[in-house]
C-alpha positions, -999 to +999 in steps of 0.1 A: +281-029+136+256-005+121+252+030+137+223+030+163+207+063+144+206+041+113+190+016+126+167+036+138+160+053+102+156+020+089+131+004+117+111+039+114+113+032+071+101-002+079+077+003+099+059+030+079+061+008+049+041-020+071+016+002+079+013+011+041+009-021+031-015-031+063-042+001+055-038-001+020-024-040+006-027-052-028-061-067-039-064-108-035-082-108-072-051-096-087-031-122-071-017-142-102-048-130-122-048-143-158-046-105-175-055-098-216-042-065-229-068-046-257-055-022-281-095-009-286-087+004-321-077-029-336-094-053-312-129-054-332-153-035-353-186-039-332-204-006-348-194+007-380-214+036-382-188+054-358-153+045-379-135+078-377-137+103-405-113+129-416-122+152-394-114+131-364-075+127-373-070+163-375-037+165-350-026+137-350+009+124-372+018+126-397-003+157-400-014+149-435-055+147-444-063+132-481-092+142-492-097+111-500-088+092-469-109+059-464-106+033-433-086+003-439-108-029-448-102-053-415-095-080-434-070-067-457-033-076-462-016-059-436+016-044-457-010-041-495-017-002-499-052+010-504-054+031-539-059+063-516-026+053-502-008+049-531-018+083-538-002+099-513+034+084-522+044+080-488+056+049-477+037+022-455+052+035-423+046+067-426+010+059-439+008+036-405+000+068-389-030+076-411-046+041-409-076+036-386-095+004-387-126+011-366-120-010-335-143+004-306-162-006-273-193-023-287-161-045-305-149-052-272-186-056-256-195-082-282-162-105-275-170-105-240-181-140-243-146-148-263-127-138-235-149-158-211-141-190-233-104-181-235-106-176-189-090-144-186-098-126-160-088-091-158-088-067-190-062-042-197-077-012-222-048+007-236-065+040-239-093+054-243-098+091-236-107+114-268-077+119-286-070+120-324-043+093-329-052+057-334-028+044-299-046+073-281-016+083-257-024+123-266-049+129-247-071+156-260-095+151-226-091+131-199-128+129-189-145+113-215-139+086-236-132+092-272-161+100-295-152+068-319-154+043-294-192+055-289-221+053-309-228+087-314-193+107-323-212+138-336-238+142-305-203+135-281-191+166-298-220+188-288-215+178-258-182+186-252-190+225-259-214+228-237-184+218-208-157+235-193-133+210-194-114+232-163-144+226-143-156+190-133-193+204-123-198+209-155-187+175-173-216+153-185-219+120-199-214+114-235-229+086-254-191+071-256-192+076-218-223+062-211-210+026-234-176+028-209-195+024-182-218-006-195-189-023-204-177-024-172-213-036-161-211-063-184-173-068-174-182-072-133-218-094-141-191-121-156-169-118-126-140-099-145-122-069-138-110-040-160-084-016-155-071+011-181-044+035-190-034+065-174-010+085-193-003+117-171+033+125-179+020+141-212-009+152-227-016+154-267-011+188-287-049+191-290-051+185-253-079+210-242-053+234-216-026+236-243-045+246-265-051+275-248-021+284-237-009+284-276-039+306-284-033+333-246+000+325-245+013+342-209-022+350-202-030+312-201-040+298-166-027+266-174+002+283-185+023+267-158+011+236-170+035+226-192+074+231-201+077+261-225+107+268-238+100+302-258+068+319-263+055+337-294+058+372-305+027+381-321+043+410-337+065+388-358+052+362-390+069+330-370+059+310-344+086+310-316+067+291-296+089+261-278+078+236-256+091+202-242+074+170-260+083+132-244+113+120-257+112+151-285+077+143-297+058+176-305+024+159-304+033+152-268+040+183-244+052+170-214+035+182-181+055+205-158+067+186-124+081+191-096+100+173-069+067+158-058+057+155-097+030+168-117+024+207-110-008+223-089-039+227-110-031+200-130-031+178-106-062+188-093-072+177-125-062+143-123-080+136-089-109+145-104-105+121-136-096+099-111-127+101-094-148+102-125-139+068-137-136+052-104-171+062-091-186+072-120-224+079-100-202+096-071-225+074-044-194+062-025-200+024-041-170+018-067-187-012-082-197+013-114-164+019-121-130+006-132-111-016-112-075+007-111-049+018-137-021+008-158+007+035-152+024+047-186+059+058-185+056+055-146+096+063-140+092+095-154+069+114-130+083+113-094+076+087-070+065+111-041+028+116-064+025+081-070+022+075-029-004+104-037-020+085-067-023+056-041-042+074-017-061+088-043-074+055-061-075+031-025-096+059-008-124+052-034-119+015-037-093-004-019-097-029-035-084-014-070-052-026-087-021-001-097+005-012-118+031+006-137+050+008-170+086+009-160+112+009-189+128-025-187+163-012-196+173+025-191+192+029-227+209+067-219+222+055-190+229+015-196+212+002-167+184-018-158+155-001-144+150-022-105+113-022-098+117-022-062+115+013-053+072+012-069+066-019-048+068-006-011+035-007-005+032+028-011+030+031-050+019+003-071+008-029-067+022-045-096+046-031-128+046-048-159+070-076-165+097-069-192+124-081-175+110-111-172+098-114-207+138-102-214+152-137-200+125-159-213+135-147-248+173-152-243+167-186-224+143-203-251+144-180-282+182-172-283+206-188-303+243-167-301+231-143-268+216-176-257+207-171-216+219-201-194+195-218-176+217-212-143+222-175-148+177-176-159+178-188-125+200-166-106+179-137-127+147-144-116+157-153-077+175-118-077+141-101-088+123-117-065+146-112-038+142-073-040+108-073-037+088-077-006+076-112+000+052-125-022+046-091-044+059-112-073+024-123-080+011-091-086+032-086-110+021-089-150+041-114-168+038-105-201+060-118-233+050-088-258+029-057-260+020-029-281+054-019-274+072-043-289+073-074-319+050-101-309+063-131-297+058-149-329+082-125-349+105-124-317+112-160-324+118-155-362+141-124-357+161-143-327+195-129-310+183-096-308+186-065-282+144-072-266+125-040-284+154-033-307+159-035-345+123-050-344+105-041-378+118-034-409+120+002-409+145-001-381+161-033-393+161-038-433+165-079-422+140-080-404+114-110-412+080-103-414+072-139-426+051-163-399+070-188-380+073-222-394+065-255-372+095-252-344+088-216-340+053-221-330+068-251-306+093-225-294+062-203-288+042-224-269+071-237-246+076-189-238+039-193-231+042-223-207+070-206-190+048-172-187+023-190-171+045-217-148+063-191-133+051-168-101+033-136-117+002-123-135+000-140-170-009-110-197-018-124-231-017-096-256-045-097-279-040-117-310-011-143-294-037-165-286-049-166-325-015-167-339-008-134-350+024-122-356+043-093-364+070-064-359+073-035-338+047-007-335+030-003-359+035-038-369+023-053-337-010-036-340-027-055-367-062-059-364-074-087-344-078-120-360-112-136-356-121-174-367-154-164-386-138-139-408-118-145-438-083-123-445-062-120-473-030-137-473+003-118-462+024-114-496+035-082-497+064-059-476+066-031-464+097-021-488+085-041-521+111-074-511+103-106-523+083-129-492+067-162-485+027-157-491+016-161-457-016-172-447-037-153-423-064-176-403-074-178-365-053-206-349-074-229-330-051-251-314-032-225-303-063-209-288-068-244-270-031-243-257-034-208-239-071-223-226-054-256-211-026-234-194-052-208-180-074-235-168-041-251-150-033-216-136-068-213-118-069-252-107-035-257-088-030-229-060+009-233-060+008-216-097-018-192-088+004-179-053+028-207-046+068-203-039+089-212-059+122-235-063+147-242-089+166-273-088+203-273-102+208-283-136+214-322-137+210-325-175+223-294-194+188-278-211+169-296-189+154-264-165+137-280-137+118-257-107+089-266-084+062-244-073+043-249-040+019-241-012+012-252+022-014-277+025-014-289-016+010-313-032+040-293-054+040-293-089+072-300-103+082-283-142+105-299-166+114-275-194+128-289-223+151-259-239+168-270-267+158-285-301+165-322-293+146-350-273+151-357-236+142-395-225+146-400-183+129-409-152+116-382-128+133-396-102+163-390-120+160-349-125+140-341-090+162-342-062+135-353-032+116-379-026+087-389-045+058-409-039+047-442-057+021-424-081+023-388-097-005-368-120+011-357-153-007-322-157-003-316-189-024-353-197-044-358-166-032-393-161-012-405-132+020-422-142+045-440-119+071-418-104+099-437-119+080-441-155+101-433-183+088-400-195+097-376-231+104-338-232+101-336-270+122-303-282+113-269-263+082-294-245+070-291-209+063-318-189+040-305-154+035-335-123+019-331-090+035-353-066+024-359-035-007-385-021-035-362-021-039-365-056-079-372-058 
């Protein structure tokens, strides 16, 4: 028997996470939302007349500034060097670094109606704040939004110097501010919401605070700030000056934490960003402002400030989302990272995915680490196990990200560790070509299972179009849009022969992720429903139901393997099934005992039940 006193810890623990979760709970909009990730830089070119110039790269890798440096033409091959590039005599993935492409918030503002055709319904902005990179995860400033993405990059800057950037009384609005905040006008008017990154565990070199503590050293006040290592000796010609970057990455110093993570002063700073975005007019009303946070590198800053963050961001609006990055797989340690500890009630709302996105990829894309379709099972029941009930559906099911190949390349580089050996300067055979016709059915049977199963659906930009591609920076291509014309794909990165590839929006793709979105908002059970698998009773045959009091279940045959599967439902679903049944994927009704086809890697979707009308 357990020890009384333990007992007691537990019931208190309990109890405290109850109340948690009863003052503060997860928002019902987010509750199997359909999400759509934006990487602003390559998303779309709404206003050329603020494309970055050479002046806004300085500080950012490789460190190297042509004089001749040019933005990349949109439409170009993605691997084909630009004469300026050739110059250089790097190679392409060093260049990578150098590219910008012009993608900024009027882009974004004038696919709005895009988006709406797709049916998503919640955007994910990677980020935003000023910051010289194109991926924008070194901050230069938090509090305003990076002078590119506006229409007015040179008046921003003016701006900025009248500001103390230590002192939030003294922030204004910049016209790249200002364009933030009608974007999420425009985003709420069509009933949307938009949430965006937060990356506080480092900062960028040019960040505004280390840059003076490089210039003041040890009489910096923001000294404490960060992790240095050794400081400089002005009395000597070299720079001793050592600091901690993320994962080793100079153009990242990592903020100073403690037990209870980020250090004083700096995160005073934070609550203020924090307030900035969320309540932009500071009137109390959070409708002005963003509708919560993605959490990068979340593991890394201690779970003690996230219960802070919380109370930070539901103070303002309870009604905002939270959800976190977690590593899927911690690689120095060789364990899996359990998501459980975030989801409490007391951190996050939601994390991203991967480990989901992990199994899909071994159960349908495999061939030699192939996943079984009993131990897919066993994976997802033990996920949702640990969580408390029902927080499944907050989390973002995603397949790919900016993080990793897309799902198109995934399937043409199979039997590989997920976000390993994924482009070709980490693997020299990797594939860059585009999936022939079984891939793309292999593709669309991952998306089917993203969207059947209990979660957040997160289409990262481009899948919808067909775009494919290798790891960062391969995964960032610009967007591909149906009105514009691109050049084929025919060259690599490393000058090896390839298939010339043809670069065009993909329609009927774009109509597959529409009919799957528009299933997800019709049947409740896929929107919030339980879920149960059925044993195997035809080997590649994975068969689960999902369901909610008061509707007829849904019952999901996935067809895994490359070869045709001919049977009757009654002969796969284990209960008892009414006369008549609607096949999902047709709108038809069919007989219950109707012979039915799962063509290779198809989906087959019937609601059973009377109250089919």
């Amino acid at each position: 028997m357990m020890p009384r006193r333990i007992v007691i810890i537990l019931l208190t623990l309990w109890f405290a996470m109850a109340l948690a979760q009863e003052r503060y709970p997860s928002p019902k909009w987010a509750r199997g939302v359909v999400w759509y990730q934006i990487f602003p830089e390559r998303f779309a070119n709404g206003d050329p007349t603020n494309d970055p110039t050479l002046l806004d790269i300085q500080g950012s890798w490789p460190h190297i500034y042509p004089s001749d440096w040019q933005i990349i033409p949109w439409t170009s091959d993605w691997y084909s060097l630009q004469p300026w590039e050739v110059r250089t005599g790097l190679d392409f993935y060093t260049l990578a670094g150098l590219r910008r492409y012009g993608g900024d918030l009027q882009g974004i503002l004038d696919r709005l109606d895009y988006l709406q055709e797709l049916g998503v319904e919640a955007l994910y902005l990677n980020p935003i704040f000023e910051s010289p990179s194109l991926h924008k995860y070194d901050a230069t400033m938090y509090h305003h939004v990076d002078n590119n993405f506006g229409p007015d990059p040179e008046g921003d800057r003016r701006l900025w110097e009248q500001e103390d950037p230590a002192d939030p009384a003294t922030w204004r609005w910049t016209a790249a501010d200002s364009l933030f905040l009608r974007l999420i006008q425009e985003v709420h008017r069509r009933g949307m919401k938009i949430i965006i990154d937060g990356v506080f565990n480092h900062v960028g070199s040019t960040f505004w605070a280390f840059v003076d503590v490089r210039r003041r050293g040890r009489a910096s006040p923001y000294r404490h700030w960060f992790i240095v290592q050794a400081w400089d000796d002005p009395k000597t010609p070299i720079d001793e000056f050592r600091y901690a970057g993320w994962y080793g990455v100079k153009e990242l110093p990592e903020i100073r934490e403690t037990t209870k993570g980020p250090v004083a002063g700096f995160r005073e700073h934070l609550y203020a960003v924090v307030h900035r975005w969320m309540d932009p007019d500071g009137d109390g009303d959070p409708a002005d402002g963003i509708d919560g946070w993605r959490l990068d590198v979340a593991e890394m800053v201690a779970l003690p400030f996230w219960r802070e963050f919380r109370q930070w961001v539901k103070s303002i609006n309870p009604n905002a989302y939270i959800t976190g990055e977690l590593f899927w797989e911690d690689w120095q340690n060789n364990r899996l990272i359990q998501p459980a500890p975030w989801l409490q009630g007391d951190a996050f709302d939601g994390v991203m995915n991967y480990r989901l996105a992990v199994w899909i990829k071994r159960l349908v894309i495999d061939t030699y680490h192939r996943m079984s379709i009993t131990a897919f099972q066993d994976s997802v029941r033990e996920l949702m196990a640990s969580l408390p009930p029902g927080q499944v559906h907050w989390l973002q099911n995603l397949v790919d990200s900016h993080d990793t190949d897309r799902l198109a390349s995934q399937i043409q580089n199979p039997d590989r560790w997920y976000d390993h050996q994924a482009n070709p300067a980490q693997n020299p055979d990797y594939d860059v070509s585009r999936p022939e016709s079984e891939g793309w059915q292999k593709f669309k049977l991952v998306v089917a299972l993203q969207f059947m199963l209990p979660g957040s659906p997160m289409i990262y930009y481009g899948d919808e179009a067909g775009m494919w591609g290798g790891d960062d920076p391969d995964c960032r291509k610009p967007m591909v849009w149906p009105e514009l014309h691109y050049a084929a794909e025919t060259h690599h990165p490393f000058g090896k022969p390839r298939p010339a590839d043809t670069v065009a929006f993909d329609h009927s793709l774009f109509r597959w992720y529409q009919h799957l979105i528009s299933m997800k908002k019709r049947f409740p059970a896929l929107r919030y429903g339980d879920l149960r698998f059925f044993p195997e009773p035809i080997p590649g045959i994975l068969v689960f139901e999902r369901y909610s009091p008061g509707q007829p279940p849904l019952v999901i045959l996935a067809n895994v393997t490359a070869k045709p599967f001919t049977t009757h439902l009654t002969g796969v679903y284990t209960k008892p099934l009414s006369e008549q049944c609607l096949d999902v994927m047709n709108g038809k009704m069919v007989n219950s005992s109707q012979q039915i086809t799962l063509p290779p890697w198809g989906m087959r979707i019937f609601q059973l039940g009377k109250s089919l009308k």
